[in-house]
VMD Tcl script that draws the C-alpha trace (Angstrom):
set ca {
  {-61.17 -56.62 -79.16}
  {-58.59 -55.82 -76.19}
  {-55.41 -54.44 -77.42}
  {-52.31 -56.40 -77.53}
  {-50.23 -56.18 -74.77}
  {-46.95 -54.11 -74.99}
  {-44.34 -56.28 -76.14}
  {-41.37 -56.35 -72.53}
  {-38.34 -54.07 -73.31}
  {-36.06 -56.65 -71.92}
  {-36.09 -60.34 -70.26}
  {-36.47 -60.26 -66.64}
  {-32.83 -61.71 -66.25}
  {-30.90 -58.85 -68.09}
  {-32.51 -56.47 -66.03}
  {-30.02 -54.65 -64.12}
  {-31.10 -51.99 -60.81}
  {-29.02 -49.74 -59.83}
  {-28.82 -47.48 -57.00}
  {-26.27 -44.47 -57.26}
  {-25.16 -42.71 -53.61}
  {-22.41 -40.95 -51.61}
  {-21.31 -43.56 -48.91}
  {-23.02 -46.20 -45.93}
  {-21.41 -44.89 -43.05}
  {-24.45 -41.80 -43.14}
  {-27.52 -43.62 -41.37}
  {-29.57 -42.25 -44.53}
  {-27.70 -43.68 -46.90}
  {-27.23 -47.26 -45.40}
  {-31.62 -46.88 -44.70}
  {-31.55 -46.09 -49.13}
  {-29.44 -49.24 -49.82}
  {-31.41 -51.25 -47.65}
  {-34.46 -50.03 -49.51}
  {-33.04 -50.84 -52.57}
  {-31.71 -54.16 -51.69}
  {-35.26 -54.91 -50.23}
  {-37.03 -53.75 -53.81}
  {-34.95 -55.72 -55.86}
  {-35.51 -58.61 -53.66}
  {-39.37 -58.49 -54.27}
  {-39.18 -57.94 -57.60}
  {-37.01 -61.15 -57.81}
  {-34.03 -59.27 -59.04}
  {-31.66 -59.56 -55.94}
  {-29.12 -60.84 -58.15}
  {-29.00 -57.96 -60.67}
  {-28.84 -55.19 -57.66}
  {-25.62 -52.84 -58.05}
  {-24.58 -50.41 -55.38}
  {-22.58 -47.61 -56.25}
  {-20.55 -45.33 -53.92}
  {-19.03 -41.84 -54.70}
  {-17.52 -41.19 -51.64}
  {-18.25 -37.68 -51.79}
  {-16.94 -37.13 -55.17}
  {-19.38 -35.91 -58.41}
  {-17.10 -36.97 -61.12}
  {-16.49 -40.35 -59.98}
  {-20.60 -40.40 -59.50}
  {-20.93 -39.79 -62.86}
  {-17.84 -41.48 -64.31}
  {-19.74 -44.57 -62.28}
  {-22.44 -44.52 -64.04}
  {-20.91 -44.15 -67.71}
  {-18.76 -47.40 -66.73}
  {-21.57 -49.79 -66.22}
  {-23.38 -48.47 -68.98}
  {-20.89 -49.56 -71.55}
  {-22.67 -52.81 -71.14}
  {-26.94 -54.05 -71.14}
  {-27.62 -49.91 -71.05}
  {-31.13 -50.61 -71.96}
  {-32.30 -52.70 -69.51}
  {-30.33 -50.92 -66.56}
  {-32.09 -48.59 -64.30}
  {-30.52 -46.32 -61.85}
  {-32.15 -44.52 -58.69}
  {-29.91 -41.49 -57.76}
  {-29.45 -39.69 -54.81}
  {-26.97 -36.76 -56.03}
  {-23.90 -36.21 -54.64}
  {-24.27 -32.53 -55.73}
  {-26.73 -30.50 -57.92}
  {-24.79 -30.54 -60.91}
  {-24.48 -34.18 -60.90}
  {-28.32 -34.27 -62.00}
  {-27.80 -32.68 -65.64}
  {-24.87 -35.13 -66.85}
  {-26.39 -38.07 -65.39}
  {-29.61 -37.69 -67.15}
  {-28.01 -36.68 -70.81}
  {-26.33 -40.35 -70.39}
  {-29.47 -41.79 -69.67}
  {-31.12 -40.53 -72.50}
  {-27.79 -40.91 -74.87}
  {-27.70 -44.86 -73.64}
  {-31.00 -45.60 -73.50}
  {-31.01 -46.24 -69.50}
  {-33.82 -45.39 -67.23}
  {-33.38 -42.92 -64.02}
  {-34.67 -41.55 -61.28}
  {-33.41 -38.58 -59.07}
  {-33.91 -37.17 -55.81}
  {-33.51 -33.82 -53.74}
  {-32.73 -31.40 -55.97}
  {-32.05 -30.64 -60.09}
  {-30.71 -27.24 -61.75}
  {-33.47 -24.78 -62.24}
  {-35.06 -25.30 -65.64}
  {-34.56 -29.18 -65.71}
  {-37.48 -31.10 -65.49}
  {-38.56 -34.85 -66.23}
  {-41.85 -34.07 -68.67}
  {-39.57 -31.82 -70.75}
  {-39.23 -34.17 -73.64}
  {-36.44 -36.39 -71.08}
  {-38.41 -39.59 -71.73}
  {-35.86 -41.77 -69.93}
  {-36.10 -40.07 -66.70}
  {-38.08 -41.53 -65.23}
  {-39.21 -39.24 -62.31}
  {-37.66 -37.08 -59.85}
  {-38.75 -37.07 -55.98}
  {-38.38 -33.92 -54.12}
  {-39.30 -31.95 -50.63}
  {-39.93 -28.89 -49.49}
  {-36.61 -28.03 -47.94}
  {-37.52 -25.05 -46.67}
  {-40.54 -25.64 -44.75}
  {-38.08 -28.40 -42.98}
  {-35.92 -25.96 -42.02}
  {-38.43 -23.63 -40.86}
  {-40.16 -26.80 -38.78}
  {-36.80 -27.53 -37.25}
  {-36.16 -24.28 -36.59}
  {-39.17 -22.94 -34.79}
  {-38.68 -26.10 -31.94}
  {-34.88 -24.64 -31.96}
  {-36.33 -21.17 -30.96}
  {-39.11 -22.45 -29.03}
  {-36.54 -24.88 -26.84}
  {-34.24 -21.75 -25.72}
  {-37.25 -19.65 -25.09}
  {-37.10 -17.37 -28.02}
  {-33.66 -15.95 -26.67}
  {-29.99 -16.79 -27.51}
  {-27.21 -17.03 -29.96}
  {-27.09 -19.82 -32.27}
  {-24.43 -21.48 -34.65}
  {-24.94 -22.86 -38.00}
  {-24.01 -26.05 -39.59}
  {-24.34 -26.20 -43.01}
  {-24.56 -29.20 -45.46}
  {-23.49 -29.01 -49.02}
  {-23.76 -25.46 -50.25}
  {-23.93 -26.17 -53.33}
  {-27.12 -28.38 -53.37}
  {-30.57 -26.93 -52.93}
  {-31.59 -28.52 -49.97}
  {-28.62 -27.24 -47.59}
  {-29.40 -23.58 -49.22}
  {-33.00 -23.93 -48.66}
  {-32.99 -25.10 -45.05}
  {-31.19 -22.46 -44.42}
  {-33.51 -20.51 -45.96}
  {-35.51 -21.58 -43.21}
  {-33.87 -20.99 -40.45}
  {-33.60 -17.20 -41.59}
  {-36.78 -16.53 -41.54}
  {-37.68 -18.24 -38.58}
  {-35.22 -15.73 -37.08}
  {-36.28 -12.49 -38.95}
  {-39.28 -13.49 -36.36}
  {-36.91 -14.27 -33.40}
  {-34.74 -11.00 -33.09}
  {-34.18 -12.20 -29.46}
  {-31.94 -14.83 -31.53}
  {-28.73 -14.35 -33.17}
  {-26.40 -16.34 -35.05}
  {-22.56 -16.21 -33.78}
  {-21.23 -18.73 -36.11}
  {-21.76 -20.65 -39.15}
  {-19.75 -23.25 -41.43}
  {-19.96 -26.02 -43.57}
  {-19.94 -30.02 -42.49}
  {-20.84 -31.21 -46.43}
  {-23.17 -33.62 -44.46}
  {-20.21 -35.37 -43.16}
  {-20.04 -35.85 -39.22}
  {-16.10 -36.55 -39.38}
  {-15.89 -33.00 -40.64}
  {-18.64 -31.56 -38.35}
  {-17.59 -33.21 -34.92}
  {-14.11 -31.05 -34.96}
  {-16.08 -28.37 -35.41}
  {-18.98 -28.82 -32.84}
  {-16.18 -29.45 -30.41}
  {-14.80 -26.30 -30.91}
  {-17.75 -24.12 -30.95}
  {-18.30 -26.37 -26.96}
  {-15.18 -24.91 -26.02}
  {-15.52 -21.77 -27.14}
  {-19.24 -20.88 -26.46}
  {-20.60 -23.03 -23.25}
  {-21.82 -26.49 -22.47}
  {-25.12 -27.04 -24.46}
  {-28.63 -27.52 -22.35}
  {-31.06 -28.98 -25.16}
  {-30.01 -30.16 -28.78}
  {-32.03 -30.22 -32.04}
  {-30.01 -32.69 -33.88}
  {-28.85 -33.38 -37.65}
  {-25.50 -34.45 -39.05}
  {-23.70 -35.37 -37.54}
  {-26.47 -37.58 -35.51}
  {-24.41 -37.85 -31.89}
  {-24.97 -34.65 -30.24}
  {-24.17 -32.88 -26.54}
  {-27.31 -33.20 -24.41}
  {-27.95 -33.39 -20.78}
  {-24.10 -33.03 -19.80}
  {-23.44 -36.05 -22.72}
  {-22.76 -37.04 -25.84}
  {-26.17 -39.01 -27.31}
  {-27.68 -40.38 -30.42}
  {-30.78 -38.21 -31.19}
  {-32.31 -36.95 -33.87}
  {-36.04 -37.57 -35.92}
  {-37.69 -40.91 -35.50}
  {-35.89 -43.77 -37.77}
  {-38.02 -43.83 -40.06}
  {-37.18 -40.29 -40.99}
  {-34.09 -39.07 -42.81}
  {-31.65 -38.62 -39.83}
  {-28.45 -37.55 -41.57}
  {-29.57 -34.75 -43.32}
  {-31.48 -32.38 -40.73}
  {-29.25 -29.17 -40.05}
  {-27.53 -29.62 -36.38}
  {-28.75 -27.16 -34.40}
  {-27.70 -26.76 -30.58}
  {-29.30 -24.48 -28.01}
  {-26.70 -23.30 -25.25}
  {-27.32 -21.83 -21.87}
  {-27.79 -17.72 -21.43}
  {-24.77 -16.41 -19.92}
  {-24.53 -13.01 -18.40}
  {-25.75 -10.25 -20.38}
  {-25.99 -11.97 -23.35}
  {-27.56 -15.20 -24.85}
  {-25.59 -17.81 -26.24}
  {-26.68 -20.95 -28.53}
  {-25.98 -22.74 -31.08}
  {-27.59 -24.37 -34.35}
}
mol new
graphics top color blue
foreach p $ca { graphics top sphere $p radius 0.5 }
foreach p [lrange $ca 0 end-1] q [lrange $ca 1 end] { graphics top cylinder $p $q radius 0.2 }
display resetview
């Protein structure tokens, strides 16, 4: 005799999805809530689909997600893509508290892990953020012929990914001595904050030949301003920008 089949958790109509994220003007982040929107759509919940934006902000990420739980937390599942590292820990206690389901990507706080006895989260989805910033930049190197100063624009630096890219890109140049690093700062992933920035490392340094391109995802190449980056189906807002200048007289000057 089969076994009976598990009894549903909730009816199809108080089932509510939602998905958790910083803001749509990134390219990445519009490409998740078009995922999202397109998921709920097959699975005939289009209707029940809630977006939420943090703008940038952890507290009101998490303050979010306590809000819509006061309501249906049972039935309610939530797909977050942190605004920060820390934002993981909270987000998942209120899960479990409420009785919500989650799932979280990027990056957690070392020692937190889904199969530790979290039964309401769900899964996490992660990459290897340092092999991507080693990938990206060994064709950095390789484009300015293994010579050349380079500048640094970080992402968050307090998420894993943004520390492990750069990662990366230091020991691609403990290989590269030829390569130096004149300047580095932080963009938090946001290209209104890195174009200032970029423009003033142009003026400063020299006009770029070749690009290797991240946030923000309009770059100098060719004597321009252009949209580059990896193909679109790839995660275009969150590669490190990394620009290669000209050498000029004795020494080599670049930037990443």
């Amino acid at each position: 005799m089969l076994p009976a089949p598990a009894q549903a958790l909730c009816e199809r109509s108080q089932i509510r999805l939602v998905n958790s994220m910083r803001e749509l003007a990134q390219p990445h982040h519009a490409e998740l809530n078009k995922g999202g929107r397109a998921f709920a759509r097959w699975a005939g919940l289009e209707s029940q689909y809630v977006l939420q934006l943090n703008q940038g902000d952890t507290d009101k990420q998490i303050a979010l997600m306590r809000s819509i739980l006061a309501t249906n937390p049972r039935c309610t599942i939530f797909n977050v893509e942190p605004n920060a590292d820390v934002v993981v820990k909270p987000m998942v206690e209120t899960a479990q508290e409420t009785g919500a389901w989650i799932v979280t990507h990027w990056a957690h706080p070392p020692g937190l892990h889904p199969f530790e006895g979290r039964d309401h989260w769900v899964a996490h989805v992660a990459v290897n953020s340092e092999a991507v910033g080693s990938a990206v930049s060994e064709q950095l190197v390789a484009a300015i012929g293994g010579k050349g100063g380079i500048v640094v624009l970080h992402g968050r630096l307090d998420t894993d990914p943004a520390q492990k890219r750069f990662a990366g890109l230091k020991a691609v140049l403990a290989k590269h001595p030829g390569v130096t690093v004149l300047a580095e700062q932080p963009a938090n992933w946001d290209r209104r904050a890195a174009f200032p920035i970029m423009q003033a490392w142009l003026s400063k340094f020299a006009a770029p030949a070749s690009t290797a391109c991240g946030p923000p995802t309009t770059t100098w190449r060719s004597g321009r301003w252009r949209r580059c980056g990896p193909p679109a189906s790839r995660d275009a807002s969150r590669w490190s920008a990394s620009t290669a200048f000209p050498r000029r007289s004795p020494r080599s000057v670049a930037a990443s």
